[in-house]
N, C-alpha and C positions, 0 to 999 in steps of 0.2 A: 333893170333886169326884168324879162317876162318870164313868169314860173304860167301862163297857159297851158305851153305844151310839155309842161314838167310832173311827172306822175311819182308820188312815193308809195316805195313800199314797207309797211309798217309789220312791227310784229302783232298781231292782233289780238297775242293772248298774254299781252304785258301791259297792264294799265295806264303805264306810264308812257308809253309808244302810241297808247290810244289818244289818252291827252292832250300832248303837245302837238301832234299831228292833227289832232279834230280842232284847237285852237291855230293853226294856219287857215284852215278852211274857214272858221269863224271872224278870221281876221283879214280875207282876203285876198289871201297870199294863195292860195292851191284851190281849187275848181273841187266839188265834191267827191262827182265821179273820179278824180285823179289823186284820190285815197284809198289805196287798192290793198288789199292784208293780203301777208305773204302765204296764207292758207287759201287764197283766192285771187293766185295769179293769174293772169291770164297767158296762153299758152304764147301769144304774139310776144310776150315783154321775156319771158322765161332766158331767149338767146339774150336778152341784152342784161342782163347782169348774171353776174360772179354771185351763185345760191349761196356760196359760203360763206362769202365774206358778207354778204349782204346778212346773216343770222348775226356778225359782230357789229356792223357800222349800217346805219339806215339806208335804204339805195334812191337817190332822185335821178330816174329815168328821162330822159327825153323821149315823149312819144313819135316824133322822125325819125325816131334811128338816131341822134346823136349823144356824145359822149353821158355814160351813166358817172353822175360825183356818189361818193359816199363819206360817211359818216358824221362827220366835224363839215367838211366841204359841201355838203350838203344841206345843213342848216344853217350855213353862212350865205349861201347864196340864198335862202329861205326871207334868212333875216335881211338881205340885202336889198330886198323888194321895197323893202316899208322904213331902215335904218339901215344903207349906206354907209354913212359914216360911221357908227358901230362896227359894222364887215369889217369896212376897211384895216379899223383898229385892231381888229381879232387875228386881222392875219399878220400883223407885224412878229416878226420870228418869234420875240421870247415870248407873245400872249400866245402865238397860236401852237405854241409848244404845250405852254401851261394847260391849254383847253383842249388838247389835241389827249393830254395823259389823264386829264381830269373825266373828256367824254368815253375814252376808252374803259377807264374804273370804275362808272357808271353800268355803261354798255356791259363788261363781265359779270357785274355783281346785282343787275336789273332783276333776274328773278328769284334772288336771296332778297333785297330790299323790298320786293312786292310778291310775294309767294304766288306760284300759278301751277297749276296742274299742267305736265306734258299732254300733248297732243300726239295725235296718231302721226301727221305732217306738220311739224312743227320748226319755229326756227330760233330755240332757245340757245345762246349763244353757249361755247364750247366753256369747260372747265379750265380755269387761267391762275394757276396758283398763284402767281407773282401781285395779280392784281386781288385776287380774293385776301390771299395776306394784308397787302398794302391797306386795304378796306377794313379789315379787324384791327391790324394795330392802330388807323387811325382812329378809330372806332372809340377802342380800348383807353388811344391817350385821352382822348376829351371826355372820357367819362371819371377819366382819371381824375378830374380838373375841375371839372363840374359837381359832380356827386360824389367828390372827394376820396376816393376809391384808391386805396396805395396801389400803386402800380406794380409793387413786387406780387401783390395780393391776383391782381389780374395774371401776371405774368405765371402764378402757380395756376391760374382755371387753364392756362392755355394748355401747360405742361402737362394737366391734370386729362384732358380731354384728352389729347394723343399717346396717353399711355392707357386708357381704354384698350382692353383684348379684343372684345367682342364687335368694335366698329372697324371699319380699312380707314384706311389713308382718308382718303379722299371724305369721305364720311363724317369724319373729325373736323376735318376742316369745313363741312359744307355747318355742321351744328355748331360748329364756333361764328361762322356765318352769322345766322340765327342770333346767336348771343348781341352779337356786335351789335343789330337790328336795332335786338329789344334796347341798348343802352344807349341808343341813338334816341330813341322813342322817351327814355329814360331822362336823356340830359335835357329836351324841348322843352317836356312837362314838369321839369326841374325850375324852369324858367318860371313859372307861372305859382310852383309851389315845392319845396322837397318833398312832400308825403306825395302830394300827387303825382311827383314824376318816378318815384320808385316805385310808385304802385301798379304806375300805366307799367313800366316795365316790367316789371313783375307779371301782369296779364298778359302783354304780348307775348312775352315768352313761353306763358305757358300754351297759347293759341298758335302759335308759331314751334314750337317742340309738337303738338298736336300731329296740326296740318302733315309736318316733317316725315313725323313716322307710317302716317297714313297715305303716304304719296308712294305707287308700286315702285318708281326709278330712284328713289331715295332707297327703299328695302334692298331692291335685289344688286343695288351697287357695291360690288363688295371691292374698288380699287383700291 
């Protein structure tokens, strides 16, 4: 596979979009210049992908004008450059199922896991409840597990958050978000020590409830 005249477009203001795409280019699998952020498309590439779907799934453009892949498809033919046989494996139906629901639960929940301020042109992906959900309970169960946390216990902060007056819908669920984060950050540091990982969670959370309320599209969303 040549990725030469293959250009991605990344989200520029998601850390983790930043990363793996600047380790292709470290790895020499994509040409510098064909690391383009979606806040600094170029008007040439603009007709060739799909603006919106490219905000959910990464877009690797052909700069000839041929077919744009996205998301999962897109970083298989990445990886495919340098492991092949990997690809290969990845696309056999039932993995490439698993990684096809696994990148999308990533993809929806990328700027709850790494908090970012919106942009004025931004391409922060769309509000997904099925997957923001799926992201908290699993969240929920492994800290269940871990940090030994009764799960009916969890199951009342959930019930407890959505009976809040003063937030919407939508709200609820982005600060139970948040929670999940921090008990993910929770059960890591749990690894290495319980005081320590309850503590670490303990501080994300409150630097993560911070950030939350200080962000204007968090405030004035009232769905």
């Amino acid at each position: 596979m040549n990725t030469t005249e293959k250009a991605i477009i990344f989200d520029n203001n998601c850390p983790m979009c930043q990363l793996y795409t600047q380790g292709f280019v470290q790895a020499g699998m994509l040409k510098p210049e064909n690391r383009i952020a979606f806040t600094c498309l170029p008007a040439q590439y603009a007709s060739q992908i799909d603006l919106d779907r490219s905000r959910h799934e990464i877009a690797l453009l052909d700069v000839q004008g041929g077919e744009t892949l996205y998301g999962l498809d897109s970083l298989l033919y990445m990886i495919g450059t340098r492991l092949p046989t990997l690809a290969r494996i990845a696309r056999f139906a039932p993995f490439y199922f698993f990684f096809k629901v696994l990148y999308a639960l990533v993809s929806y929940n990328r700027r709850v896991i790494i908090q970012a301020k919106p942009k004025a042109f931004d391409c922060a992906p769309d509000f997904h409840a099925g997957y923001r959900l799926a992201f908290i309970v699993l969240a929920y169960v492994w800290s269940s597990f871990v940090l030994g946390i009764p799960l009916l216990y969890l199951l009342g902060i959930i019930a407890g958050h959505y009976a809040l007056p003063f937030l919407g819908k939508h709200q609820r669920t982005e600060l139970l978000g948040q929670l999940a984060v921090s008990l993910v950050v929770a059960c890591l540091l749990a690894c290495l020590h319980p005081v320590a990982g309850w503590l670490a969670g303990a501080l994300s959370y409150a630097l993560r409830l911070r950030f939350w309320i200080n962000t204007p599209s968090v405030k004035t969303d009232a769905v």
